[in-house]
C-alpha positions in Angstrom: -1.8 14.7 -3.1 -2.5 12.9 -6.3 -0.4 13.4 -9.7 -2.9 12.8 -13.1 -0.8 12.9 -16.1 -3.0 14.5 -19.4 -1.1 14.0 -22.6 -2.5 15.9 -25.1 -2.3 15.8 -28.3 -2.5 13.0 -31.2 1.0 11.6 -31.5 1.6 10.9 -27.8 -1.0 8.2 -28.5 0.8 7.4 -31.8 4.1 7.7 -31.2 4.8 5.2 -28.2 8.8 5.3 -28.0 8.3 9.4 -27.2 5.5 8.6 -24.7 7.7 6.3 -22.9 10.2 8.9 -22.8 8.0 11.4 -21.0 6.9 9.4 -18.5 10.1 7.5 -17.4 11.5 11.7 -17.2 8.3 12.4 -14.9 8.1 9.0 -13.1 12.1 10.0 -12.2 10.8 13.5 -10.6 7.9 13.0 -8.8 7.7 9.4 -8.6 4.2 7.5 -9.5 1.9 8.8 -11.3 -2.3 8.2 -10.3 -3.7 8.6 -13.9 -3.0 9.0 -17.1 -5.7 10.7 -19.5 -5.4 11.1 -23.3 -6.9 13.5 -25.4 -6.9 13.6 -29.3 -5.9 17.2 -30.9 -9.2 19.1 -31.0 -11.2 17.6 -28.5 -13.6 19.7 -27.0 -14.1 17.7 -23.7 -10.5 19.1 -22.4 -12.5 22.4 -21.1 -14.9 20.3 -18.6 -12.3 18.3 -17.9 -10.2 20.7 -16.9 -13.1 22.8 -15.2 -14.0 19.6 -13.1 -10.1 19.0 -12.0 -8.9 22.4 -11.0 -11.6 22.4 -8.4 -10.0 19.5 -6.4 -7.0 18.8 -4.3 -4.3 17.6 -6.8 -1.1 18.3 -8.6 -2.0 18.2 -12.6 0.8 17.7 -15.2 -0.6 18.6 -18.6 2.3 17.6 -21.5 1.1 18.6 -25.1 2.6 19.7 -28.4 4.5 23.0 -28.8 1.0 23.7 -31.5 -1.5 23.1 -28.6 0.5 25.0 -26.1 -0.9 28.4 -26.0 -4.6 27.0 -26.3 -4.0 25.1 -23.5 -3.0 28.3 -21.2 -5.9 29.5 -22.8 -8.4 27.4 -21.7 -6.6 27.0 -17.8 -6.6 31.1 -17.5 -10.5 30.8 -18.8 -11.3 28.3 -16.1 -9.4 30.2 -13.5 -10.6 33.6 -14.5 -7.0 34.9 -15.8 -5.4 35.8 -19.1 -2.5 35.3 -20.5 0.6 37.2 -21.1 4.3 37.0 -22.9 6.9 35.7 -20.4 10.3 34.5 -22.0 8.4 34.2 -25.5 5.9 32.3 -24.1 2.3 32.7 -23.5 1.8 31.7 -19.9 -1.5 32.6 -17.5 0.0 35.5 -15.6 -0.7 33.7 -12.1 1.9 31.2 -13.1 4.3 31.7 -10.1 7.3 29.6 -11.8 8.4 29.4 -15.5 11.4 28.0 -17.5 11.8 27.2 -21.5 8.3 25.4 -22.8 7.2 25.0 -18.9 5.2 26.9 -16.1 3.6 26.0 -12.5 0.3 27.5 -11.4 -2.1 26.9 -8.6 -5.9 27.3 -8.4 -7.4 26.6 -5.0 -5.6 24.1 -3.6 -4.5 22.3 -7.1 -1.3 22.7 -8.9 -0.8 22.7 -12.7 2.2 22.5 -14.4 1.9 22.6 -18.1 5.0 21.5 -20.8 5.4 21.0 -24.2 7.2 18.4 -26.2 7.9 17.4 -29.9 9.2 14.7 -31.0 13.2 14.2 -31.2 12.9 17.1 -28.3 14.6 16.9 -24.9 12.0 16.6 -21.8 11.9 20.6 -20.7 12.3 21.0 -16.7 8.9 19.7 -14.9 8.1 21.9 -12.1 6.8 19.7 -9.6 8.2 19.1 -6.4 7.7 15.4 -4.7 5.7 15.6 -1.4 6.9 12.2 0.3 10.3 10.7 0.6 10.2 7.6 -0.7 12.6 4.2 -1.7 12.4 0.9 -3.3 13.6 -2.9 -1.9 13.4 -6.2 -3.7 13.0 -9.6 -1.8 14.1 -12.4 -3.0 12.9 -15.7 -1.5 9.3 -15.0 0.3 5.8 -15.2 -0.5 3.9 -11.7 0.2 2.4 -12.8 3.4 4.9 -14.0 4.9 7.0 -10.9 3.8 5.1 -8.2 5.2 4.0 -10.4 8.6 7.8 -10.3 9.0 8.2 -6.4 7.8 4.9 -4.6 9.0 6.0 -4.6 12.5 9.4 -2.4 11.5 6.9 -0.6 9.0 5.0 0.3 12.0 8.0 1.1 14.4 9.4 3.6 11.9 6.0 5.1 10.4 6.5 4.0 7.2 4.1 2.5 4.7 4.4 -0.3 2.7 3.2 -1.4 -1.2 3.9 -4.8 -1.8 3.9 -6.2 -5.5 4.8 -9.6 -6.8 7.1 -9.1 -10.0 7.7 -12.8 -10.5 7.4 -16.2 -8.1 10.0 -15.2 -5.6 10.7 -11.6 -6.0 8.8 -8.8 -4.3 8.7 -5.3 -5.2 8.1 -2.7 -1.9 7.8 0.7 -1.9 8.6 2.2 1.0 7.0 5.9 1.4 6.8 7.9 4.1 5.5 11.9 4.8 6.6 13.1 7.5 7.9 11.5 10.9 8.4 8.3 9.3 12.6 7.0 9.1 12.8 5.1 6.1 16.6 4.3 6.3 16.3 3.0 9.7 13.4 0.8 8.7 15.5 -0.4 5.5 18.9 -0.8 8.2 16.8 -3.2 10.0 14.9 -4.6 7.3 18.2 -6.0 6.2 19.5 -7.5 9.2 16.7 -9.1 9.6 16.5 -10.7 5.7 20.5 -10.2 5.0 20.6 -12.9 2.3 17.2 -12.1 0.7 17.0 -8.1 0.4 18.3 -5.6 -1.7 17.7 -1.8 -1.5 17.8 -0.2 -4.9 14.9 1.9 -6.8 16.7 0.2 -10.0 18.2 -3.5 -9.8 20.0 -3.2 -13.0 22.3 -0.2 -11.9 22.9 -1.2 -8.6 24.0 -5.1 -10.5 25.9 -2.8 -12.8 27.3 -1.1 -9.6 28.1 -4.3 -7.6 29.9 -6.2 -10.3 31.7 -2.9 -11.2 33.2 -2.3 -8.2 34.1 -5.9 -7.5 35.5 -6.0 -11.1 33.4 -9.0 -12.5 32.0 -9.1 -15.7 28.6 -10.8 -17.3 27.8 -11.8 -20.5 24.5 -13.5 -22.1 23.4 -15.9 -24.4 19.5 -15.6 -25.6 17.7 -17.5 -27.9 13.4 -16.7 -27.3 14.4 -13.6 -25.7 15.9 -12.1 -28.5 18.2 -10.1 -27.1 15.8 -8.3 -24.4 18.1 -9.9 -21.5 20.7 -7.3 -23.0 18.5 -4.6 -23.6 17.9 -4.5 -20.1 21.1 -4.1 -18.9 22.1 -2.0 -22.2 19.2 0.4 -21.2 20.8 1.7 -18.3 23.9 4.1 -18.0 27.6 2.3 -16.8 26.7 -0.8 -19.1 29.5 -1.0 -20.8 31.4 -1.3 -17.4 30.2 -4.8 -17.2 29.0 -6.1 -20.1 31.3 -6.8 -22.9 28.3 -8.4 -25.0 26.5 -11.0 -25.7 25.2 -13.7 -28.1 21.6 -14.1 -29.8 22.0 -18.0 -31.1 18.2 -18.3 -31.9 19.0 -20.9 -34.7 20.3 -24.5 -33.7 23.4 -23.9 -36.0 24.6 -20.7 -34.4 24.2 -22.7 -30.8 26.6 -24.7 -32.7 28.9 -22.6 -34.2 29.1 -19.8 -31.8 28.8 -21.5 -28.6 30.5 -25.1 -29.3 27.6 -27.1 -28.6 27.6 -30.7 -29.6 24.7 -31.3 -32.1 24.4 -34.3 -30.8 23.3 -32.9 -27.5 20.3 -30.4 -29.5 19.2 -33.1 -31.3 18.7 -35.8 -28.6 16.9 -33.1 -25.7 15.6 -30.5 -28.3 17.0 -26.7 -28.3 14.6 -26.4 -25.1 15.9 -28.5 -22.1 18.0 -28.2 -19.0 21.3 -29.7 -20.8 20.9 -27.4 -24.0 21.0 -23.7 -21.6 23.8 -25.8 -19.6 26.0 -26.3 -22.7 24.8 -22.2 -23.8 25.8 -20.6 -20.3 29.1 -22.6 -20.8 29.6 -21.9 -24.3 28.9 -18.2 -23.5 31.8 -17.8 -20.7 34.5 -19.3 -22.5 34.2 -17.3 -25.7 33.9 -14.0 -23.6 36.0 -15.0 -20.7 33.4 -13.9 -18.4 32.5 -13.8 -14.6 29.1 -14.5 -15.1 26.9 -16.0 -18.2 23.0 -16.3 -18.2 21.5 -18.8 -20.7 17.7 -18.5 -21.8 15.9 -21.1 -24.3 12.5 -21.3 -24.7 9.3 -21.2 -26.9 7.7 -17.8 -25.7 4.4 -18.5 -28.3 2.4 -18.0 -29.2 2.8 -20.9 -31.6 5.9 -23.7 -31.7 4.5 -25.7 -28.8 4.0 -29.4 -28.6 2.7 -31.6 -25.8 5.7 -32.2 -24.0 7.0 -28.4 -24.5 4.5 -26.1 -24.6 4.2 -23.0 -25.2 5.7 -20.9 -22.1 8.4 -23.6 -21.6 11.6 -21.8 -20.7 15.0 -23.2 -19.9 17.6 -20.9 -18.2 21.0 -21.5 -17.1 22.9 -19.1 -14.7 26.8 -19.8 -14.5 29.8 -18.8 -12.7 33.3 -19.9 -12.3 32.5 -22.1 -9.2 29.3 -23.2 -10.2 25.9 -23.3 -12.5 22.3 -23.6 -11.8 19.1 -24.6 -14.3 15.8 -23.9 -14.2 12.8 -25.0 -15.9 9.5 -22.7 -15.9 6.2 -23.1 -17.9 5.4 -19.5 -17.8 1.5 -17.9 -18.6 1.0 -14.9 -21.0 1.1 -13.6 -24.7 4.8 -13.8 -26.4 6.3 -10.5 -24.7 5.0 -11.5 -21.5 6.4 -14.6 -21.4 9.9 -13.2 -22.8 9.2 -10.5 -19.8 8.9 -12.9 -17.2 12.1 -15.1 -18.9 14.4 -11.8 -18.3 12.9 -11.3 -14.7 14.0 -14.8 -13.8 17.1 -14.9 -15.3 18.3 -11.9 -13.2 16.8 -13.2 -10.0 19.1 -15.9 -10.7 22.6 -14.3 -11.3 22.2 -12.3 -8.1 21.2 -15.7 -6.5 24.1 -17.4 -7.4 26.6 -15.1 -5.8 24.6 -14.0 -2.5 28.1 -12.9 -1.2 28.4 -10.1 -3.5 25.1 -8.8 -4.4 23.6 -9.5 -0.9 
């Protein structure tokens, strides 16, 4: 059964960081989401829509302001030929067979609504829902996507299991694993990974299980960003149990901090440029010693979409990866608009730091 997300209301279009917030909540309880439909406070077309919906087999979600609430169990109990009444100082259509604060599930037919509301600065109330398949994620490291799923279909098939292959970046594939009913997931990941043991890791989120991995081994990371900006950190910072691992790290996006914060020789920026192999070399380096990490990532690049020049152009990233034992560079010439490109830059950068330590995060 399908799940179509209607956001209704005028500042879920405008206000993006409280959008993003209802959907990571919902995405976290029921998994993906089919569709996502907007409508603008006022707009008349909700009725039809509605009407048209609530005659088919699916599971609707309707999130809208605490003001369009009431209107909106309005227009439901008008479309299923009910009325509304006062539950827990709400008005709720009185076929809605579960309710809690600022949230109730219904079904029509065979379709299930459960409506919410949301302000901003509000906490997410309880969505109703229940997912219908079990479900879990793997990342492989290493293989193209035919090659991937000519070696994984036949264990797909053996365990009834279905699989959704995605490419994030060159080298790292996304799967969702999903099955309904006879299907045995954990078996079919068991032998998944004895048969790719140095190229898959099972985890719905890589960040927490790297946070988890380096936790428990005690081993620490830091970073050292110049075109990213920072949004190597943020993505570790945006997850719980940071702190366990991450001490911080260093934005040098000017050649003088590179200088002063990390130690590197002028000398060295000015004869290969801020972007090249030797300047993320020197950053990774410079960026273990002053934290007196495990781990340090280095990223330099010009992410656009101006700065470029014939030799460098824009989408030329540098990144470094370093440990105690050893250190790795890359060099990419990446496709896409400025956040893409930074994006992709992240993405790489953590493909490498599990790559350079297989014996721990593998």
């Amino acid at each position: 059964m399908k799940h179509h997300l209607l956001f209704i209301g005028n500042k879920f279009i405008a206000n993006i960081p409280l959008k993003e917030y209802i959907i990571r909540q919902i995405e976290k309880k029921i998994g993906f989401i089919d569709s996502v439909t907007y409508f603008k406070d006022g707009d008349n077309s909700i009725f039809l829509y509605l009407e048209q919906e609530l005659n088919k087999k699916s599971k609707i979600l309707i999130v809208s302001t605490k003001q369009n609430f009431s209107t909106i169990g309005k227009l439901i109990s008008t479309v299923t030929s009910d009325n509304q009444i006062l539950k827990d100082n709400m008005l709720i259509p009185s076929n809605a067979t579960l309710y809690e604060d600022g949230s109730y599930l219904l079904q029509h037919k065979e379709s299930f609504i459960n409506v919410l509301h949301i302000d901003e600065m509000q906490k997410m109330p309880e969505i109703l829902f229940q997912s219908d398949e079990s479900n879990a994620v793997i990342h492989l490291f290493d293989e193209d996507r035919e090659s991937a799923l000519a070696m994984l279909n036949p264990l797909a098939q053996m365990y009834d299991v279905r699989l959704d292959v995605v490419t994030l970046i060159e080298g790292w594939l996304l799967v969702d694993v999903s099955s309904k009913k006879y299907g045995n997931i954990s078996q079919f990941i068991h032998s998944a990974k004895q048969l790719l043991p140095h190229k898959l890791i099972a985890a719905s989120n890589i960040v927490l299980y790297i946070i988890d991995v380096l936790f428990k081994h005690q081993k620490k990371v830091t970073f050292a960003e110049s075109c990213t900006g920072g949004l190597l950190s943020y993505y570790f910072t945006s997850q719980n149990g940071a702190s366990k691992i991450l001490d911080g790290s260093l934005i040098t996006y000017s050649n003088e901090l590179k200088e002063n914060w990390l130690g590197i020789d002028d000398v060295i920026i000015n004869t290969n440029g801020a972007v090249s192999f030797e300047v993320v070399q020197e950053m990774s380096e410079g960026a273990l010693n002053v934290s007196h990490a495990d781990y340090a990532i280095s990223i330099s690049g010009i992410a656009g979409d101006t700065g470029g020049t014939e030799l460098k152009p824009v989408g030329t990233v540098f990144i470094g990866v370093r440990s105690a034992k050893e250190h790795s560079e890359v060099h990419l010439q990446l496709s896409g608009d400025r956040n893409y490109v930074q994006y992709q830059s992240v993405l790489y950068a953590v493909k490498m730091l599990l790559k350079i330590d297989r014996e721990i995060f593998f």
